[in-house]
mmCIF file as gemmi writes it, N, C-alpha and C atoms, coordinates in Angstrom:
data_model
loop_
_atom_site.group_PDB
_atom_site.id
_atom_site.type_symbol
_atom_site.label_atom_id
_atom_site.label_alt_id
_atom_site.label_comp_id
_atom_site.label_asym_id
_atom_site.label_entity_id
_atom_site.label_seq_id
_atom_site.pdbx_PDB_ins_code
_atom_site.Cartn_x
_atom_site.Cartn_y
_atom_site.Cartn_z
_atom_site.occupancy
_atom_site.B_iso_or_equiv
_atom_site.pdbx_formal_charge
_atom_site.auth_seq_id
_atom_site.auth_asym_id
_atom_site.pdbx_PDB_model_num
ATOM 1 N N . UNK Axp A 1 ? 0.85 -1.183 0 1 0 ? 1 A 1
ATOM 2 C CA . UNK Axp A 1 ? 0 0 0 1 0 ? 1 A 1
ATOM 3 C C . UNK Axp A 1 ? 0.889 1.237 0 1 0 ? 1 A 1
ATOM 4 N N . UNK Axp A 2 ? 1.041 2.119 -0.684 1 0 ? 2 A 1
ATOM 5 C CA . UNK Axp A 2 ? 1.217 3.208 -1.163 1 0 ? 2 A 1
ATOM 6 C C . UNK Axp A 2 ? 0.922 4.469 -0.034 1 0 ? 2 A 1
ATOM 7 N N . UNK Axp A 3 ? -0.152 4.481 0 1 0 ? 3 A 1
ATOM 8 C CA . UNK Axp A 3 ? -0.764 5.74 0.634 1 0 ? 3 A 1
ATOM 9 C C . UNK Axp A 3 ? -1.226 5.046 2.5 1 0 ? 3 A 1
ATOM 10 N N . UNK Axp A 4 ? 0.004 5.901 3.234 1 0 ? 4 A 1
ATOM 11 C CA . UNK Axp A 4 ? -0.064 5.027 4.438 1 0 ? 4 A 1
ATOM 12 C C . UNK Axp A 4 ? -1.655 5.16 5.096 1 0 ? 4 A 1
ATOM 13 N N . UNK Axp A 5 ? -2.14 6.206 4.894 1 0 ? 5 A 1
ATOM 14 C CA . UNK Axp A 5 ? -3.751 6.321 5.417 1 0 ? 5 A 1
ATOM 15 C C . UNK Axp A 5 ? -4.515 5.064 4.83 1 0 ? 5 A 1
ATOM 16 N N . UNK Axp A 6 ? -4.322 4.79 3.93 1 0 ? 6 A 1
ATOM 17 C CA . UNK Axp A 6 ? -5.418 3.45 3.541 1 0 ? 6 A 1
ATOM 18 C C . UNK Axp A 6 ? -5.137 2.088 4.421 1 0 ? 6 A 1
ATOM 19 N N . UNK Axp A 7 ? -4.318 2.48 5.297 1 0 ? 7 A 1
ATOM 20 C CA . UNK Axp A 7 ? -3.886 1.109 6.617 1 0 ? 7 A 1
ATOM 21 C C . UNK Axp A 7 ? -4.537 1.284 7.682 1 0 ? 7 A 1
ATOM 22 N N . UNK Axp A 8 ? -4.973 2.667 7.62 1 0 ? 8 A 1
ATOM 23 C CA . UNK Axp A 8 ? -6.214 2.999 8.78 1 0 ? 8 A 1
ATOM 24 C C . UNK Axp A 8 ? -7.204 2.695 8.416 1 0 ? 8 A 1
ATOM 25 N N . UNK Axp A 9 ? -8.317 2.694 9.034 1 0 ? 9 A 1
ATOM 26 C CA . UNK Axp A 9 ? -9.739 1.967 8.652 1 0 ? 9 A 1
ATOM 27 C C . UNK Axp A 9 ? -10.679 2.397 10.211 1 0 ? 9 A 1
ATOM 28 N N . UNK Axp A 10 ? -11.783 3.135 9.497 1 0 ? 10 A 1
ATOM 29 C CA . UNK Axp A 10 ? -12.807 3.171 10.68 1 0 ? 10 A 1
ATOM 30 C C . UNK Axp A 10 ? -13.806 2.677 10.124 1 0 ? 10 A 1
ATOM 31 N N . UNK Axp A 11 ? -14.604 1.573 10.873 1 0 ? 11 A 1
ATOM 32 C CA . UNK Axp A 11 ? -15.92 0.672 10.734 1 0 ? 11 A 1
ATOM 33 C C . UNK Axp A 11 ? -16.933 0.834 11.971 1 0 ? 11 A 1
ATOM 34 N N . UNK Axp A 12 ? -17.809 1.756 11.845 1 0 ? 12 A 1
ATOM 35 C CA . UNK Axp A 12 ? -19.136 1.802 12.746 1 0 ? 12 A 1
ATOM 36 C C . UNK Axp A 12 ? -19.284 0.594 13.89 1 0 ? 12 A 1
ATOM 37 N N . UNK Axp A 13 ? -18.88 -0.63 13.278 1 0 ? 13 A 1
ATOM 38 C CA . UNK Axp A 13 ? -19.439 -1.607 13.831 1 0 ? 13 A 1
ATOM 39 C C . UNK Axp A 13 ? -17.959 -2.924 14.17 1 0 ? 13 A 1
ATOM 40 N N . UNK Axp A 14 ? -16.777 -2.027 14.668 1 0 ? 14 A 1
ATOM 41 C CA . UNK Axp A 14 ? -15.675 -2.336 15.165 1 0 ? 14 A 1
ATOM 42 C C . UNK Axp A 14 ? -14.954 -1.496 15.985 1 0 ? 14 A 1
ATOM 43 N N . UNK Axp A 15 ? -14.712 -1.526 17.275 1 0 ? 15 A 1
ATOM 44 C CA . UNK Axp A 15 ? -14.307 -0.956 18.333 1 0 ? 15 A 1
ATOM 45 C C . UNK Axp A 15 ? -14.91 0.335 18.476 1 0 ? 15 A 1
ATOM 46 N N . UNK Axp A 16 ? -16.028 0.61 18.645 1 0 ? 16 A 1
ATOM 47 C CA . UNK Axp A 16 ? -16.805 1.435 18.587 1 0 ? 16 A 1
ATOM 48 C C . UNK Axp A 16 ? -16.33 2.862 17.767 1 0 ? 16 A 1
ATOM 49 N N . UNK Axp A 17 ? -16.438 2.325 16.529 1 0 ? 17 A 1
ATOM 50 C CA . UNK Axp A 17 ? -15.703 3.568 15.247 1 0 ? 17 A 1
ATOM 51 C C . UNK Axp A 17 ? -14.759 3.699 15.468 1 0 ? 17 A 1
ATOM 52 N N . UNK Axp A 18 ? -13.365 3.491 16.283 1 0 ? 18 A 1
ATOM 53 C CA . UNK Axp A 18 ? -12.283 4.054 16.246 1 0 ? 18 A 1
ATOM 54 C C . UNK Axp A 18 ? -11.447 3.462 15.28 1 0 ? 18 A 1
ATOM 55 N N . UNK Axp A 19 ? -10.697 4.803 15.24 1 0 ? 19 A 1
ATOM 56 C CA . UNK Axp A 19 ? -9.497 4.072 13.985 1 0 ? 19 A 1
ATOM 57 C C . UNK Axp A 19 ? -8.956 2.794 14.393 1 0 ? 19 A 1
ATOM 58 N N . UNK Axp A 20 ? -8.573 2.092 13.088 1 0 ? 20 A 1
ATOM 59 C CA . UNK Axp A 20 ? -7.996 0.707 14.037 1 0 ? 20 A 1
ATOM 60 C C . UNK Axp A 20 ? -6.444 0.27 12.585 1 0 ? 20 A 1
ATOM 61 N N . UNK Axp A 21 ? -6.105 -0.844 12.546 1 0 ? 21 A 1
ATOM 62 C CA . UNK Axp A 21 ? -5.021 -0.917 11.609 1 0 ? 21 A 1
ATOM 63 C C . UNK Axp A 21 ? -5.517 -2.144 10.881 1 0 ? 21 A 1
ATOM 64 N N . UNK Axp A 22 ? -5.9 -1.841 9.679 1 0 ? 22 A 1
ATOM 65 C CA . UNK Axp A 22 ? -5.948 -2.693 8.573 1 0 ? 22 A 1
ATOM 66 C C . UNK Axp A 22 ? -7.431 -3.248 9.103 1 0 ? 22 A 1
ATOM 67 N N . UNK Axp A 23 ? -8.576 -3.12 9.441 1 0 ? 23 A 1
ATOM 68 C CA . UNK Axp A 23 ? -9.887 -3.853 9.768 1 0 ? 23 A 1
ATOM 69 C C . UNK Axp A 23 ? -9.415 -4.53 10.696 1 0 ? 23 A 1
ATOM 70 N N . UNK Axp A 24 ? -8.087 -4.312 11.578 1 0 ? 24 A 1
ATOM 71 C CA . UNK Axp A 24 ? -7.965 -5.714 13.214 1 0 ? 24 A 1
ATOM 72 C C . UNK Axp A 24 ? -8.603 -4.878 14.159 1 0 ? 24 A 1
ATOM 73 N N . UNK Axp A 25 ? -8.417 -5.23 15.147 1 0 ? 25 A 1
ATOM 74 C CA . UNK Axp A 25 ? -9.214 -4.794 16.371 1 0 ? 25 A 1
ATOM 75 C C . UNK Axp A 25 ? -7.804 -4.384 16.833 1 0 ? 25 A 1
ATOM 76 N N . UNK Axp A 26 ? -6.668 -3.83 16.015 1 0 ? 26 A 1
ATOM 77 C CA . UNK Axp A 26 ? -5.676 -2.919 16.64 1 0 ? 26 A 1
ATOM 78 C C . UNK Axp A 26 ? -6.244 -1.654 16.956 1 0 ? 26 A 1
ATOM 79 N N . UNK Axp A 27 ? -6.763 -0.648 17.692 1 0 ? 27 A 1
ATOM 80 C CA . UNK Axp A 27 ? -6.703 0.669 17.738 1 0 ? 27 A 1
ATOM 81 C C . UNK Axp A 27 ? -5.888 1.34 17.413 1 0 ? 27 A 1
ATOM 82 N N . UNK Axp A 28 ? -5.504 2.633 16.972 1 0 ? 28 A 1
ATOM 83 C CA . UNK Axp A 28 ? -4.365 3.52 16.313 1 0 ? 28 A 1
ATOM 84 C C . UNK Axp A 28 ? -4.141 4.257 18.089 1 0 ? 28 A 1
ATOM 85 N N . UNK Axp A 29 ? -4.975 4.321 18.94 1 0 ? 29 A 1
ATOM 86 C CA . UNK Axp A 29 ? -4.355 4.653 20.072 1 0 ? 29 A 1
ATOM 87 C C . UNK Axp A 29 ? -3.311 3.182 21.158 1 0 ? 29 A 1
ATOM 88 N N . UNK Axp A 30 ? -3.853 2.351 20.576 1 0 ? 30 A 1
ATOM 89 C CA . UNK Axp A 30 ? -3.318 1.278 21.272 1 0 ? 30 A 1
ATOM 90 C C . UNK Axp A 30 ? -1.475 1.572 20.88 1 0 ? 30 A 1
ATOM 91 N N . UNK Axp A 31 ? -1.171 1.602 19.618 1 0 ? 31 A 1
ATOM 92 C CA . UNK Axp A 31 ? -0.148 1.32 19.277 1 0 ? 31 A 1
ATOM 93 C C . UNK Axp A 31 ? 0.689 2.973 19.872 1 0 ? 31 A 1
ATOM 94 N N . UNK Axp A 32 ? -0.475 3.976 19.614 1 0 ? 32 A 1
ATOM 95 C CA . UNK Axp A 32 ? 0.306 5.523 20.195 1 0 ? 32 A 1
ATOM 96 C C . UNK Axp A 32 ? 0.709 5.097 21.455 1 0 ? 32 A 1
ATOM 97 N N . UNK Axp A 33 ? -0.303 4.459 22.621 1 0 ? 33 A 1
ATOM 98 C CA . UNK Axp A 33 ? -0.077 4.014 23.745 1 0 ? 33 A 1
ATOM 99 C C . UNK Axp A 33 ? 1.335 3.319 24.034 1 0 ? 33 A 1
ATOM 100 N N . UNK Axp A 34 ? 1.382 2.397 23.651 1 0 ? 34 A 1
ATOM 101 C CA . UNK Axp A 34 ? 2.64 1.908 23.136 1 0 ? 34 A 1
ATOM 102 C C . UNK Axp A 34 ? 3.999 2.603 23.015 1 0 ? 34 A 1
ATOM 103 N N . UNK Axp A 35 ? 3.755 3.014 22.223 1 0 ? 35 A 1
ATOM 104 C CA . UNK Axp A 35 ? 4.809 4.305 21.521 1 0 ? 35 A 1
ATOM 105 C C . UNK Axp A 35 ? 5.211 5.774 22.868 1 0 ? 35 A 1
ATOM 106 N N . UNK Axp A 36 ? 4.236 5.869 23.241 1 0 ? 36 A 1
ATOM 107 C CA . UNK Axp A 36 ? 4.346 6.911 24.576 1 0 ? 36 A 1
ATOM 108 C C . UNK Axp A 36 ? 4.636 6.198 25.709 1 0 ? 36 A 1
ATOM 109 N N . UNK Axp A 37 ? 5.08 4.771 25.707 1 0 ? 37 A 1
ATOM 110 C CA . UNK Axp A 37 ? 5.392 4.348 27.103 1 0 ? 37 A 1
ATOM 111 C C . UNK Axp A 37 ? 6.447 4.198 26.661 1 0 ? 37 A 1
ATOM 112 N N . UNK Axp A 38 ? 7.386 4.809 25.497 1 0 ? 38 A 1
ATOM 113 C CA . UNK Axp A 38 ? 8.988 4.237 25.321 1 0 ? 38 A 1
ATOM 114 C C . UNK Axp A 38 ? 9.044 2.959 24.482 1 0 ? 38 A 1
ATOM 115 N N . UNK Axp A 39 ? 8.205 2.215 24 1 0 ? 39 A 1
ATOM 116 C CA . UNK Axp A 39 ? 8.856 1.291 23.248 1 0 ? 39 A 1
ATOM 117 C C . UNK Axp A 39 ? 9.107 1.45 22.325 1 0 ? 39 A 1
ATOM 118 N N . UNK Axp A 40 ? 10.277 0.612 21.547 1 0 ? 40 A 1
ATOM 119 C CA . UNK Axp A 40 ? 10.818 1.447 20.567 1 0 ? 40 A 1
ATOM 120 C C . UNK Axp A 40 ? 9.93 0.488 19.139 1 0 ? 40 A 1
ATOM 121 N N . UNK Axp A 41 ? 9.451 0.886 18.012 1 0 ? 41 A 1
ATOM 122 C CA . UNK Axp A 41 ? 9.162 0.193 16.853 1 0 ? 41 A 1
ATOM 123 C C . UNK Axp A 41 ? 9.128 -1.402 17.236 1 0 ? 41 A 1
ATOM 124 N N . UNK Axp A 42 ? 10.375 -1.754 16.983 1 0 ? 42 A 1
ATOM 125 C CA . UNK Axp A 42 ? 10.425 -2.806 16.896 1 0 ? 42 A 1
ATOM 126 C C . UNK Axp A 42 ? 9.5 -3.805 18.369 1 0 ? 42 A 1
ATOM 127 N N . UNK Axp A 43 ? 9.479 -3.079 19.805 1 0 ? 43 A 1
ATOM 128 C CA . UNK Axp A 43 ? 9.248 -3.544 20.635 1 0 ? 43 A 1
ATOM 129 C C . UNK Axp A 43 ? 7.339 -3.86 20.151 1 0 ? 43 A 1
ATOM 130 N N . UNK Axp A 44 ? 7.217 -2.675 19.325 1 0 ? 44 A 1
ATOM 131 C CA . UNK Axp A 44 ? 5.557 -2.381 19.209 1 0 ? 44 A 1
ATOM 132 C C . UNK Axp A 44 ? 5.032 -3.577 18.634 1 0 ? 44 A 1
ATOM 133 N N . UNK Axp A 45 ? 5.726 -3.974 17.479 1 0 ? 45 A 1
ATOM 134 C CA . UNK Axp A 45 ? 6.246 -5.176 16.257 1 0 ? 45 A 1
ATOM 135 C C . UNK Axp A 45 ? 5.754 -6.61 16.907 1 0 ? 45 A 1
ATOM 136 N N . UNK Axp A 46 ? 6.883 -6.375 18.257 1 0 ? 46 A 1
ATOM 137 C CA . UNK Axp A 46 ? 6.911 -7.949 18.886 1 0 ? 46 A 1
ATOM 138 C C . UNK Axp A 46 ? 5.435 -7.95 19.612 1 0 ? 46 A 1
ATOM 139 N N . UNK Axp A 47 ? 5.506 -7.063 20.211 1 0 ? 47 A 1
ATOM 140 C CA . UNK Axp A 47 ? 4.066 -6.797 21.417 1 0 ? 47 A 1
ATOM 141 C C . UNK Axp A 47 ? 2.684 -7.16 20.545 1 0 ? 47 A 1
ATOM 142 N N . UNK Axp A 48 ? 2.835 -6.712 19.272 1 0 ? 48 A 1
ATOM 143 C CA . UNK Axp A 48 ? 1.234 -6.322 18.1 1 0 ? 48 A 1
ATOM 144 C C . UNK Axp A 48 ? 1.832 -7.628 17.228 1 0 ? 48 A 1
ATOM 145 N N . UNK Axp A 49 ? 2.542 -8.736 16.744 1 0 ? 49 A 1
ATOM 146 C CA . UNK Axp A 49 ? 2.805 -9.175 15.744 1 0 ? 49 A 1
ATOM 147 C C . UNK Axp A 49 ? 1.914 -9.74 14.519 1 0 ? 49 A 1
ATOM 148 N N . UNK Axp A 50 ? 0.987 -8.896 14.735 1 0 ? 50 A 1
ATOM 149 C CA . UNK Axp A 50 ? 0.386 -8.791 13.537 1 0 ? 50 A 1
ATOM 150 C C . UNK Axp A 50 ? 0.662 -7.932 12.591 1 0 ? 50 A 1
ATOM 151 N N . UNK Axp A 51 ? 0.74 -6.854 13.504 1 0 ? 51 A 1
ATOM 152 C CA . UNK Axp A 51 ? 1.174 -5.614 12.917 1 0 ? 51 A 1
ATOM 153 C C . UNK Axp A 51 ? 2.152 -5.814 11.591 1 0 ? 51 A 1
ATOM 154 N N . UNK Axp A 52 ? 2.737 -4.562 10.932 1 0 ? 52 A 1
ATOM 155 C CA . UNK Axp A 52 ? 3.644 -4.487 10.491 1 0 ? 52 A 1
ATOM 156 C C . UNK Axp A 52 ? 4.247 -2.999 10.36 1 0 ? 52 A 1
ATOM 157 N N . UNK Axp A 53 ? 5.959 -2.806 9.991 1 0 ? 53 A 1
ATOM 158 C CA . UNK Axp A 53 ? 6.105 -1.739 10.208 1 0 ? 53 A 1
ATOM 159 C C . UNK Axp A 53 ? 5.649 -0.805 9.546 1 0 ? 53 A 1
ATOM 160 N N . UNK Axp A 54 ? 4.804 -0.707 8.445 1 0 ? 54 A 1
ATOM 161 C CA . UNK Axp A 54 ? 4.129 -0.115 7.742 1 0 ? 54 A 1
ATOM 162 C C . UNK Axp A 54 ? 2.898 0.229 8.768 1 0 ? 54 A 1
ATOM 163 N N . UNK Axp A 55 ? 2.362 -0.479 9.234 1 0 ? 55 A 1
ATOM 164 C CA . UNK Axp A 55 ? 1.141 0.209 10.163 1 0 ? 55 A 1
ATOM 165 C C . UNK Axp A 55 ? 1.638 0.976 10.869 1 0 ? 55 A 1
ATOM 166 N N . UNK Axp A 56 ? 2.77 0.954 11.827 1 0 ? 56 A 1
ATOM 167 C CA . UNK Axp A 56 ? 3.335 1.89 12.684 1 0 ? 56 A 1
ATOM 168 C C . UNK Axp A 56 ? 3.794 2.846 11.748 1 0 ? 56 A 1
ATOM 169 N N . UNK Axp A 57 ? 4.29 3.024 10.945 1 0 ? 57 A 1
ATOM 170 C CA . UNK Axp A 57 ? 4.409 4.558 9.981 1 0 ? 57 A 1
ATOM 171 C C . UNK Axp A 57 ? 2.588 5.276 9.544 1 0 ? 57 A 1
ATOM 172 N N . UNK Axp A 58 ? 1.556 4.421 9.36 1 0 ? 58 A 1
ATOM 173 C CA . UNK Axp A 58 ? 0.491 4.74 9.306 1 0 ? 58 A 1
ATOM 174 C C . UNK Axp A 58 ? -0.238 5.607 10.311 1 0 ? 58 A 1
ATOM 175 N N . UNK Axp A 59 ? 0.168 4.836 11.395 1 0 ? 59 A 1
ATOM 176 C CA . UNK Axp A 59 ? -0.186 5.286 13.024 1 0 ? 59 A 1
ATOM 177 C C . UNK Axp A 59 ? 0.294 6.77 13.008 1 0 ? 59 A 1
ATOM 178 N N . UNK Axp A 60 ? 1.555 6.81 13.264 1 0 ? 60 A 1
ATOM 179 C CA . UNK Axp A 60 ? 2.404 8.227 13.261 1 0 ? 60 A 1
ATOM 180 C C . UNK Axp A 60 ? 1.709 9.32 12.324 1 0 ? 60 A 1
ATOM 181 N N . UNK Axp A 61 ? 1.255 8.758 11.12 1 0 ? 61 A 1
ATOM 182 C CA . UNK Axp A 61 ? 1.162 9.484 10.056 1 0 ? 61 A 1
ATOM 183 C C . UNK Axp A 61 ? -0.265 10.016 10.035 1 0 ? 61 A 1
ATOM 184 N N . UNK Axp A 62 ? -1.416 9.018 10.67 1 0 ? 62 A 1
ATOM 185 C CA . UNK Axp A 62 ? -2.814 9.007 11.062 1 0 ? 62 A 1
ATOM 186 C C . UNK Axp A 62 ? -2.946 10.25 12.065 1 0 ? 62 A 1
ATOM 187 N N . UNK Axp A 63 ? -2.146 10.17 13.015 1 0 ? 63 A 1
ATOM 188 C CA . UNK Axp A 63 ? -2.224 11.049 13.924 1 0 ? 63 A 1
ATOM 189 C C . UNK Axp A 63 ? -1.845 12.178 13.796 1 0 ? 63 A 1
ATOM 190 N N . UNK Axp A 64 ? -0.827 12.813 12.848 1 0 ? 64 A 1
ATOM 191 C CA . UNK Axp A 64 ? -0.183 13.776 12.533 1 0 ? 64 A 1
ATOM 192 C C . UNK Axp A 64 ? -1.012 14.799 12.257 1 0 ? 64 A 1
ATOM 193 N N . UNK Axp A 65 ? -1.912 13.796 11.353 1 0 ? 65 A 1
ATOM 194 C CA . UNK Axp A 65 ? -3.095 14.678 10.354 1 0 ? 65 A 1
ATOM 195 C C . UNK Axp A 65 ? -3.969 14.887 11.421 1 0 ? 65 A 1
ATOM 196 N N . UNK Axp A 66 ? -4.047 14.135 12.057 1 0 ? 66 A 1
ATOM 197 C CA . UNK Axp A 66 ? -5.838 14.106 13.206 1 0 ? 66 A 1
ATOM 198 C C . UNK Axp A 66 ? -5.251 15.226 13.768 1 0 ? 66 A 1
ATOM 199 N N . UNK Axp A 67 ? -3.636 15.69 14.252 1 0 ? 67 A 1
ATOM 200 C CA . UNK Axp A 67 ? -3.874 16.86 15.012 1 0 ? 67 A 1
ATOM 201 C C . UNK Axp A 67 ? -2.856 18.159 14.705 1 0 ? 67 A 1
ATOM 202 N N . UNK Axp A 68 ? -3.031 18.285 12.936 1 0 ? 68 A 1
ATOM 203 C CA . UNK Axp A 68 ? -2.833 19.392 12.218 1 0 ? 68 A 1
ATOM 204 C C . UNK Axp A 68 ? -3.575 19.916 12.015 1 0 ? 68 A 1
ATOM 205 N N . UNK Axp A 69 ? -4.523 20.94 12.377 1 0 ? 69 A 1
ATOM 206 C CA . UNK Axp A 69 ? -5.806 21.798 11.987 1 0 ? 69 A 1
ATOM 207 C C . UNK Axp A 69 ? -5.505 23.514 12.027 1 0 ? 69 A 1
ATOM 208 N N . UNK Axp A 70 ? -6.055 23.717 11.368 1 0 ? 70 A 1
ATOM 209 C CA . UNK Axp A 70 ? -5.966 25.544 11.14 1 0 ? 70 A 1
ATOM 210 C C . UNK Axp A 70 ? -6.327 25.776 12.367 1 0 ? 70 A 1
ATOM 211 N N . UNK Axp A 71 ? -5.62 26.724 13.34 1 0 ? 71 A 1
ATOM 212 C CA . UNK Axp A 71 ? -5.475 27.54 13.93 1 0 ? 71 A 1
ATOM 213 C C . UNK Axp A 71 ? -6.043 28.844 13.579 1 0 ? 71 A 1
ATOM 214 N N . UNK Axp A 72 ? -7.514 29.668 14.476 1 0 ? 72 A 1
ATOM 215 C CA . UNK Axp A 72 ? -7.771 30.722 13.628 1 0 ? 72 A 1
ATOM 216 C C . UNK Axp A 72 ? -6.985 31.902 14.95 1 0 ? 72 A 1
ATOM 217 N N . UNK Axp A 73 ? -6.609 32.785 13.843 1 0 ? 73 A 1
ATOM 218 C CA . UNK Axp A 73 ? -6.715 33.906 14.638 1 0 ? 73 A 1
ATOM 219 C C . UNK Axp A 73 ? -7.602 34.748 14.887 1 0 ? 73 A 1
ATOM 220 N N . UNK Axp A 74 ? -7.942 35.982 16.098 1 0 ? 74 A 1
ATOM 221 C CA . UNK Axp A 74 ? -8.828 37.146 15.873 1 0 ? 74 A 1
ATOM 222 C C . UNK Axp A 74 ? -8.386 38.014 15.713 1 0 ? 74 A 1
């Protein structure tokens, strides 16, 4: 896959809408979770081995966007 957003996936009727990785019941916060307690990639890898390192660049990349938004000024 090309375009790392198409590794994200939200389904109404899987973990109550939240983003998740590839249709698993990974959450995209599970793996941030992860990632903010210090483990490094590879640890995320062993912990999720479903995963792949492509989802964890997805993750990073998912989130980037979720919290880049215009800023207004007055």
């Amino acid at each position: 896959m090309n375009n790392p957003m198409s590794r994200i996936t939200i389904n109404p009727d899987q973990c109550g809408g939240r983003p998740c990785v590839r249709g698993m019941r990974i959450r995209v916060v599970d793996v941030l979770d992860l990632l903010a307690q210090g483990l490094s990639t590879q640890e995320v890898l062993d912990e999720l081995p479903d995963l792949e390192y492509e989802d964890v660049l997805a993750v990073l990349h998912f989130a980037a966007r979720r919290l880049d938004h215009p800023v207004l000024a007055a």
